[in-house]
C-alpha positions as CSV (number, residue, x, y, z in Angstrom):
1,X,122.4,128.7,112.5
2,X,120.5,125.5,112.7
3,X,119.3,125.1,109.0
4,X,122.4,124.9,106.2
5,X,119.3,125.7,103.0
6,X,116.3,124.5,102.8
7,X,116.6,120.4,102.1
8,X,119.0,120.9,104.9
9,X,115.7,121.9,106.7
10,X,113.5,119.4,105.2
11,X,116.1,116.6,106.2
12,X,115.6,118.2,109.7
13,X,111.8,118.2,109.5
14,X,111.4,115.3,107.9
15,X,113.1,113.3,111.1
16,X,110.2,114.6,113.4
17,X,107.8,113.5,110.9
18,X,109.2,109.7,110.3
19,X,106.3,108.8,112.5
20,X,103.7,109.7,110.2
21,X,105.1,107.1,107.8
22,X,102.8,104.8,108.2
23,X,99.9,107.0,108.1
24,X,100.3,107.2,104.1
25,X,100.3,110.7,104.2
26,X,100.1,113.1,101.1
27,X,102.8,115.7,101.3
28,X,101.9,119.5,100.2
29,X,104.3,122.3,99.5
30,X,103.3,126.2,99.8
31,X,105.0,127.3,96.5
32,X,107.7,128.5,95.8
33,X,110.5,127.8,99.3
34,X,108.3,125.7,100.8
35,X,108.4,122.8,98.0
36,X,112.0,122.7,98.5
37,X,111.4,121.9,102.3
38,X,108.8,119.6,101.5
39,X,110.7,117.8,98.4
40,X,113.1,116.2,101.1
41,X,109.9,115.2,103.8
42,X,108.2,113.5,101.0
43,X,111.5,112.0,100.2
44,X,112.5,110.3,103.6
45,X,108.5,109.4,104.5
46,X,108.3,107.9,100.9
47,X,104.9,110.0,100.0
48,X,104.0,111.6,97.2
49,X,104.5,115.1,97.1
50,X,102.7,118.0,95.0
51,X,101.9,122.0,95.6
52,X,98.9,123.5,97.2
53,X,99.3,126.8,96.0
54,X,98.5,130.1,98.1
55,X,98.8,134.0,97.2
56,X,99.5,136.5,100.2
57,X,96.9,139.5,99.9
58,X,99.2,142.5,100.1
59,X,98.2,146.3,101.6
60,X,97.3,148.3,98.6
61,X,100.6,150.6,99.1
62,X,102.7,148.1,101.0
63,X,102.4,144.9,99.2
64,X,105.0,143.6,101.6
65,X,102.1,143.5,104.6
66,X,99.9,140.7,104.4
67,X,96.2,141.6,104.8
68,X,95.1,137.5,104.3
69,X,95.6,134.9,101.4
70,X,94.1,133.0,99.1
71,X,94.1,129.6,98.6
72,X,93.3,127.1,96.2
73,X,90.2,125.6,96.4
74,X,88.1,128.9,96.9
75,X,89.2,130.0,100.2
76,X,89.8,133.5,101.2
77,X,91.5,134.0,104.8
78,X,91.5,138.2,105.4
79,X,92.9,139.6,109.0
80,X,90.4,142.3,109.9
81,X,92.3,143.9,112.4
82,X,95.2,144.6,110.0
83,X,92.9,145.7,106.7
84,X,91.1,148.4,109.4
85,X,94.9,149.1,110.5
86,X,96.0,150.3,106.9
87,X,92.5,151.7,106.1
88,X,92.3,149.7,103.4
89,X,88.7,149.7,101.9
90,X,86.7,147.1,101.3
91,X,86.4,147.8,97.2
92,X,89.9,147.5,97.3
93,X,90.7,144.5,99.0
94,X,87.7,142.9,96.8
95,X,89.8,143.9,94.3
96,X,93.2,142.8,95.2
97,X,91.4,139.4,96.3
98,X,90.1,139.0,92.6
99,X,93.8,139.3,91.5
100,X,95.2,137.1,94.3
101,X,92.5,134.6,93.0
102,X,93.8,134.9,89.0
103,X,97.4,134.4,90.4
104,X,96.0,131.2,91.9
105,X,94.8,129.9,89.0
106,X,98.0,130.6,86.7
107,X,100.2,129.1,89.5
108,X,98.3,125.5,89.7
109,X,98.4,125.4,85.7
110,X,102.1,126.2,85.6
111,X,103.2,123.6,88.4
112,X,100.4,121.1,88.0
113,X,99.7,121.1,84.2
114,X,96.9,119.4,83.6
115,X,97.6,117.0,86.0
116,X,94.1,116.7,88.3
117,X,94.8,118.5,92.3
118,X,96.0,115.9,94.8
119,X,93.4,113.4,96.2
120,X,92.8,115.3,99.8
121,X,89.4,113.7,101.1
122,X,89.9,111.1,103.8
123,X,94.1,111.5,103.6
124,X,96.4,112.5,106.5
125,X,97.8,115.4,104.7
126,X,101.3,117.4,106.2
127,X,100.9,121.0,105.0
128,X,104.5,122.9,104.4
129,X,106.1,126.0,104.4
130,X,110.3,126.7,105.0
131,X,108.7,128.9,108.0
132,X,106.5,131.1,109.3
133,X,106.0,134.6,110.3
134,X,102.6,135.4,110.9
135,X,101.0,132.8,109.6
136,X,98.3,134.2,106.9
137,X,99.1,132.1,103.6
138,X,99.0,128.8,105.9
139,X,95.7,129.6,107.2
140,X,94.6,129.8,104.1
141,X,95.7,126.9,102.9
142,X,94.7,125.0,106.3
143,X,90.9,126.1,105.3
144,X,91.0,125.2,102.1
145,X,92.2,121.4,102.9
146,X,89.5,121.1,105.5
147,X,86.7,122.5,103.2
148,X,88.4,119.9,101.0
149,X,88.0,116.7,103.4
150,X,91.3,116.3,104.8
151,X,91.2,113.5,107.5
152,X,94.0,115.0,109.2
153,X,96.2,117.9,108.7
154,X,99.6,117.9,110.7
155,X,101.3,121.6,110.0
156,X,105.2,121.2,109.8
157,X,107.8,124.0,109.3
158,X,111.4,123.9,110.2
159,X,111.3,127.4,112.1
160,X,108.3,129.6,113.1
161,X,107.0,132.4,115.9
162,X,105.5,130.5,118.6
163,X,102.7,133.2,118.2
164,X,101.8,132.4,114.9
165,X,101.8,128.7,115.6
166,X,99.2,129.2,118.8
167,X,97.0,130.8,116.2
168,X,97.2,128.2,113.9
169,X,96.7,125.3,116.3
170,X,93.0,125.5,116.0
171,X,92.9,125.3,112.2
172,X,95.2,122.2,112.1
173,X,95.4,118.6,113.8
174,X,98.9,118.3,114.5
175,X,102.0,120.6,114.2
176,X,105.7,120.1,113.9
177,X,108.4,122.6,114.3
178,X,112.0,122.2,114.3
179,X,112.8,126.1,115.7
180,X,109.4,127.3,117.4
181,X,110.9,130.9,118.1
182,X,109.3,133.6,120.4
183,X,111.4,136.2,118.7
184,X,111.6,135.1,115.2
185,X,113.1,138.5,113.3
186,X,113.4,137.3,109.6
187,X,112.8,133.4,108.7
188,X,116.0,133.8,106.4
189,X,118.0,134.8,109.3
190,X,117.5,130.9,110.4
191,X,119.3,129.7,106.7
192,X,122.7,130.1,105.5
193,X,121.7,129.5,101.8
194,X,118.1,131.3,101.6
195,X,117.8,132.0,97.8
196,X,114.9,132.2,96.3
197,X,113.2,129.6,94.4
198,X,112.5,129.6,90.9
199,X,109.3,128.1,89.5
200,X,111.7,126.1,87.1
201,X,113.1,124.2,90.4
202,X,110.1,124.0,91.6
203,X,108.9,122.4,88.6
204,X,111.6,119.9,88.7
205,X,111.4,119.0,92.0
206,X,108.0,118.0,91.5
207,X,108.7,115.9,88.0
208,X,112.0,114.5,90.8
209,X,109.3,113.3,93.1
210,X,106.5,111.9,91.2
211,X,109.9,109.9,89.1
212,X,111.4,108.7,92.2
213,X,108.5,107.1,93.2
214,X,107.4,105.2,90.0
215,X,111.2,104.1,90.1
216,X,110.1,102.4,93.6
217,X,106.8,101.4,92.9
218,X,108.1,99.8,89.9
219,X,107.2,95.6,89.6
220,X,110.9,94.2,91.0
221,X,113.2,92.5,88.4
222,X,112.6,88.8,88.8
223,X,116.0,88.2,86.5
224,X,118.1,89.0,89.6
225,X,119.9,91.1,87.0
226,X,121.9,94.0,88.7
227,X,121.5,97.3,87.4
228,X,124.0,100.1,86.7
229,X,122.7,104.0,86.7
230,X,124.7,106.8,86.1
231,X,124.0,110.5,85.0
232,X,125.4,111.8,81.8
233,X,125.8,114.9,80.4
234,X,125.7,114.5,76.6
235,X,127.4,117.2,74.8
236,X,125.7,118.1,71.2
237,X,127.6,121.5,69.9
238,X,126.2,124.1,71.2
239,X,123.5,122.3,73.3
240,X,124.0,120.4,76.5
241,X,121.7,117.5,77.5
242,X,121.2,115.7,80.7
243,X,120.7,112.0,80.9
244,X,120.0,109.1,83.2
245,X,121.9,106.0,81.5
246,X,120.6,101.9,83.1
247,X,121.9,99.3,82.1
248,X,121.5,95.9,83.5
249,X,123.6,93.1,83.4
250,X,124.0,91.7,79.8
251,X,122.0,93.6,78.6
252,X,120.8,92.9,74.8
253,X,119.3,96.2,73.4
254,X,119.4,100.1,74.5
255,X,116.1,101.9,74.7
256,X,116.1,105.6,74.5
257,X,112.8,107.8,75.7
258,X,111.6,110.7,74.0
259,X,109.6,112.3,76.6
260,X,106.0,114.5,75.1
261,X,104.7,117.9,75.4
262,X,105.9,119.9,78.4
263,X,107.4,116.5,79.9
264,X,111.2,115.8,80.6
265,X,113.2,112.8,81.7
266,X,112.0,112.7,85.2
267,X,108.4,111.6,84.0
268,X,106.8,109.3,86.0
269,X,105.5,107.5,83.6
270,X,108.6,106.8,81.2
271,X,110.5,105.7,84.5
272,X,108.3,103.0,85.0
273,X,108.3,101.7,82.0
274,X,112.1,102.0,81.9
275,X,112.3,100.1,85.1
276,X,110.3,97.4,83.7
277,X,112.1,97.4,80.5
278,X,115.6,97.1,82.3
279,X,113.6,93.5,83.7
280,X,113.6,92.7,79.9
281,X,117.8,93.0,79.9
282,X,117.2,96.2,78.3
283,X,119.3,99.4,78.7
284,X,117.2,102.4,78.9
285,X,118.4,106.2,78.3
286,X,116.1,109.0,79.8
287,X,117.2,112.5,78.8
288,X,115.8,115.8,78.2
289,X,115.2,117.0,74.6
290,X,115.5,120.3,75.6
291,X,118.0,122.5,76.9
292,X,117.4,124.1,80.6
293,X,116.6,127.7,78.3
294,X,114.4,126.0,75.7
295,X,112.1,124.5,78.6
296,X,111.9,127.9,79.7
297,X,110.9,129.2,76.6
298,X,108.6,126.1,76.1
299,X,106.8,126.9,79.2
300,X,106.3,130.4,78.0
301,X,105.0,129.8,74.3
302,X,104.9,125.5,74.3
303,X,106.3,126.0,70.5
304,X,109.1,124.0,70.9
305,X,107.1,120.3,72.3
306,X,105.3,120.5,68.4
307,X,108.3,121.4,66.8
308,X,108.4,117.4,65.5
309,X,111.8,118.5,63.2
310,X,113.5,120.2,65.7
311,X,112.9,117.5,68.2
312,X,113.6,114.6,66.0
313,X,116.7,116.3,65.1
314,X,118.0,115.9,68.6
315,X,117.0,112.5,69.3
316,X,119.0,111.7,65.9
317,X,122.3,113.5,67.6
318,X,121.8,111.9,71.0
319,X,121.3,108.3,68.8
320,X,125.0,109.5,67.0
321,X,126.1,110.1,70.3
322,X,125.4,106.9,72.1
323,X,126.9,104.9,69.8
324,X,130.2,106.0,71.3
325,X,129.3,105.3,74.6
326,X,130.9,101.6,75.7
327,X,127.5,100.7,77.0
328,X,125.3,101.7,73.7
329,X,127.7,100.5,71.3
330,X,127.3,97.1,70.3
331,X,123.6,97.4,71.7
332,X,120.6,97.5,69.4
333,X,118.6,100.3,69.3
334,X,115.3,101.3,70.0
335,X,112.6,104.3,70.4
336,X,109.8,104.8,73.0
337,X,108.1,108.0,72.4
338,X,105.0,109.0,74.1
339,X,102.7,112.1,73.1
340,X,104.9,114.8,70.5
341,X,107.8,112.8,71.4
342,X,106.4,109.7,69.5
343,X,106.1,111.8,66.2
344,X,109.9,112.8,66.9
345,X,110.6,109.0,67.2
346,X,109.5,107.8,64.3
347,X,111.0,111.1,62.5
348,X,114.2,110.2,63.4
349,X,113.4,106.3,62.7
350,X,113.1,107.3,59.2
351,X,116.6,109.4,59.1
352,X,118.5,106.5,61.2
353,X,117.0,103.2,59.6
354,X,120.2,101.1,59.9
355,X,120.6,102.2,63.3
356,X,116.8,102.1,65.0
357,X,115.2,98.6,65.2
358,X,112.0,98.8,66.7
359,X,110.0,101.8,68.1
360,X,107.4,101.9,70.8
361,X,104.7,105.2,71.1
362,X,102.9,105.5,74.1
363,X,99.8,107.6,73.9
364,X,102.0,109.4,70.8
365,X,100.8,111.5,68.0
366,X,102.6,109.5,65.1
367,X,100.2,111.5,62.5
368,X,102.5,114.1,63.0
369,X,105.4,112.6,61.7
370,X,103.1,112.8,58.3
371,X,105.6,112.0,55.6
372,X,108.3,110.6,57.4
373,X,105.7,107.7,58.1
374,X,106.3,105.3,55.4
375,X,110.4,105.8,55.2
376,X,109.8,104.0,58.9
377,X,111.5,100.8,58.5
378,X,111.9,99.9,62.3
379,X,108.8,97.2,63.5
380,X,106.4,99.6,65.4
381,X,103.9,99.7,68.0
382,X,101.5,102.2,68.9
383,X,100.3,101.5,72.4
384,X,96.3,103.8,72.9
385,X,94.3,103.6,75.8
386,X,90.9,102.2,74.4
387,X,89.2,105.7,75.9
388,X,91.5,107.7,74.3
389,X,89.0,107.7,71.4
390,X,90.7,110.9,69.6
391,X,93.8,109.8,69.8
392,X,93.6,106.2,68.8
393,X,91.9,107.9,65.9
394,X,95.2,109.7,65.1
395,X,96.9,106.2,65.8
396,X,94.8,104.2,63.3
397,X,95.6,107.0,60.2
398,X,99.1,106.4,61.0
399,X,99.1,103.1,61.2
400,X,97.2,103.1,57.7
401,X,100.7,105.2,56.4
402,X,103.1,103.0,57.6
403,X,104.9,100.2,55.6
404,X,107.0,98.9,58.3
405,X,105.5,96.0,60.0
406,X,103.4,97.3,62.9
407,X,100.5,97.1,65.4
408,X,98.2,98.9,67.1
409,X,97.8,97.8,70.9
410,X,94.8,99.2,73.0
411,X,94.4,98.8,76.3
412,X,91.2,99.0,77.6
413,X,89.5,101.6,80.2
414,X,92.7,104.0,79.1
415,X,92.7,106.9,79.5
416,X,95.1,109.5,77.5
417,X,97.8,109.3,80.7
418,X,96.9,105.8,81.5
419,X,96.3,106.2,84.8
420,X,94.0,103.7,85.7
421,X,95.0,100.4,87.9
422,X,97.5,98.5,85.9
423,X,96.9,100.6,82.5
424,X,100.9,101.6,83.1
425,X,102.1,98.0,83.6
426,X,99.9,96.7,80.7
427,X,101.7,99.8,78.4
428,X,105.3,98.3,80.1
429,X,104.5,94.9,79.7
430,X,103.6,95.0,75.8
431,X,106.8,97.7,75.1
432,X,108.9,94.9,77.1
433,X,107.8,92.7,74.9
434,X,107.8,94.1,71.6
435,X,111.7,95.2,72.0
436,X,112.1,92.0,73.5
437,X,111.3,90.5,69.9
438,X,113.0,92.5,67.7
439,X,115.9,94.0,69.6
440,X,116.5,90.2,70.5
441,X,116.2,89.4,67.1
442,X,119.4,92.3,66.1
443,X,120.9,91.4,68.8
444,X,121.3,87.1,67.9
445,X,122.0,88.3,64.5
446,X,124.9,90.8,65.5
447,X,126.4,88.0,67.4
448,X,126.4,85.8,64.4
449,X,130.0,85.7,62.5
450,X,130.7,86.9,58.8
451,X,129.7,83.9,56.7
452,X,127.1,82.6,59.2
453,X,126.7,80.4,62.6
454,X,129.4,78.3,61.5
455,X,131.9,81.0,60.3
456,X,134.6,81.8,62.4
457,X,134.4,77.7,64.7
């Protein structure tokens, strides 16, 4: 049994592919097995990884049998010889296409958000699956990456029928098999552990990837100040939360992120920022405000990411909680919200004012903290991309409500995500910054004795 699950597989894979390494290559998973492959090649090749989603076109009364797939991006691949085998008509393959074509669509929303589809044109892209039988969904997704301008296209499975592979060869520049089998059988005869994957992991996965590469691509602390990161688990009654806890060496303030809508604490985004701000000599906490059911439900209904009291009330148990922690308790505090989260911030600002000294929103919605806004005592910052015309709107009427001292901060060209060349390390660099200040500030007056500098001497 070569193949112990599937990263087991993509560890495999991904050690024919180290060549490719240099090519820059944009890594695709075929949803929902193949990601999990794919999650682990992306890994060791250091490439950023996302879906490119395909449906299987089923016989009307034997789903199982693949008639063709479609693919995102438009393309429909149908096996003739099969649909006239099953005497499928072609009004009802029109019609299960249509369907196919719907699922599509809801898949790519539900992985990719409203995140734009991966940059293909020009881009050597490795298309893959955790194996093949005959070979229908990758065709589809093979023609669908050319149509889209793919400069290269190198298929790579762990284990497939050397028939199906021959047939693909055409379609594809390049491909790489760990198990090429004549007799294949079943592809999950070739696993130990072949479970089905759940669009949650797939989901997380992706938020893993995208994280774990801002982490790298994050600008290198020129302190020389060593780092310490553990995972928590941060118990809060009934709920259980998971964490990522840094802390550099002597450190002066802790930082804890409250992620936004439909987000969690492997956002790119906030680990960038955190990785700068642990350059500052600042602590950083990322966790997940929700529990692995309430993303679930979130997913389903997105109540919960607007739900500014509920949320705020768990970023005021996790700032409880901390305070127990050896690392976060003699350590000012501060807040960096971005989107809902930034609301749930300053909410909880308001509730904790002894305890939160400064608080940082990233492309937030502070207007919907509404009322709590002028209990904030905490210095604040609200941090807009100067294109982001709505929402600095939003930004400026809170900034009228609050009594605190505060400032607006736009960067210009930004965009709502701040995706733009440097609009991240611009966002980083003024959050650094601004808890530098004031968590600097707690921290030189916590150190200070009873009775002032020279008490104590």
């Amino acid at each position: 049994m070569p193949f112990s699950d599937r990263a087991d597989a993509g560890r495999q894979l991904a050690d024919l592919l180290r060549p490719y390494a240099s090519e820059a290559p944009l890594v695709l998973g075929l949803p929902r097995g193949g990601v999990a492959v794919a999650y682990e090649v992306a890994r060791a090749l250091n490439a950023p990884l996302d879906v490119w989603v395909v449906r299987k076109v089923g016989a009307p009364h034997a789903p199982e049998l693949g008639l063709g797939a479609v693919a995102e991006g438009g393309v429909v691949y149908l096996d003739q010889e099969v649909i006239s085998g099953v005497g499928a008509s072609e009004e009802v393959v029109e019609e299960i296409v249509r369907r196919k074509q719907g699922e599509v669509r809801e898949r790519v929303a539900l992985f990719r958000g409203r995140r734009p589809p991966p940059q293909v044109e020009g881009r050597v892209v490795i298309l893959v699956d955790d194996g093949i039988a005959t070979g229908g969904t990758a065709k589809a997704a093979a023609q669908a990456l050319r149509a889209a301008g793919a400069r290269e296209i190198v298929l790579a499975v762990p284990v497939a029928s050397t028939e199906a592979l021959e047939q693909l060869q055409p379609l594809v520049d390049a491909v790489v098999c760990v198990e090429p089998r004549d007799v294949l059988f079943a592809i999950g005869a070739w696993y130990d552990d072949f479970q089905q994957v759940e669009d949650e992991e797939v989901q997380r996965l992706l938020e893993a990837a995208r994280g774990a590469r801002a982490q790298a691509a994050a600008p290198p602390d020129q302190s020389g100040r060593t780092v310490a990161h553990r995972e928590l688990v941060i118990p809060l009654g009934e709920a259980t939360l998971e964490g990522t806890l840094s802390v550099p060496a002597a450190a002066r303030g802790l930082v804890l992120f409250a992620h936004g809508s439909g987000s969690s604490r492997f956002s790119p985004r906030n680990r960038h920022v955190a990785a700068v701000l642990q350059g500052y000599g600042l602590a950083t906490l990322l966790f997940d405000l929700l529990t692995a059911d309430e993303e679930a439900l979130d997913e389903r209904t997105a109540e919960l990411r607007f739900d500014i009291d509920f949320l705020a009330s768990r970023l005021v148990e996790v700032t409880d909680w901390v305070s127990g922690l050896r690392e976060g308790l003699a350590l000012p505090l501060g807040y960096f919200g971005s989107s809902t989260g930034a609301a749930a911030a300053l909410v909880a600002a308001a509730q904790r004012p002894d305890a939160v000294r400064a608080v940082v929103s990233r492309g937030g919605r502070p207007d919907l903290a509404r009322e709590s806004l002028p209990e904030v005592r905490a210095p604040t910052l609200l941090i807009v991309g100067g294109s982001d015309e709505e929402v600095l709107d939003l930004n400026e009427r809170a900034y009228a409500r609050l009594t605190s001292e505060r400032r607006v901060a736009v960067v210009p060209g930004a965009t709502h995500l701040f995706e733009e060349p440097g609009a991240l390390d611009a966002v980083a660099r003024l959050a650094g910054e601004w808890f530098e200040k004031h968590l600097g500030l707690a921290a030189a007056a916590a150190a200070v004795p009873a009775g002032g500098p020279e008490a104590g001497l």
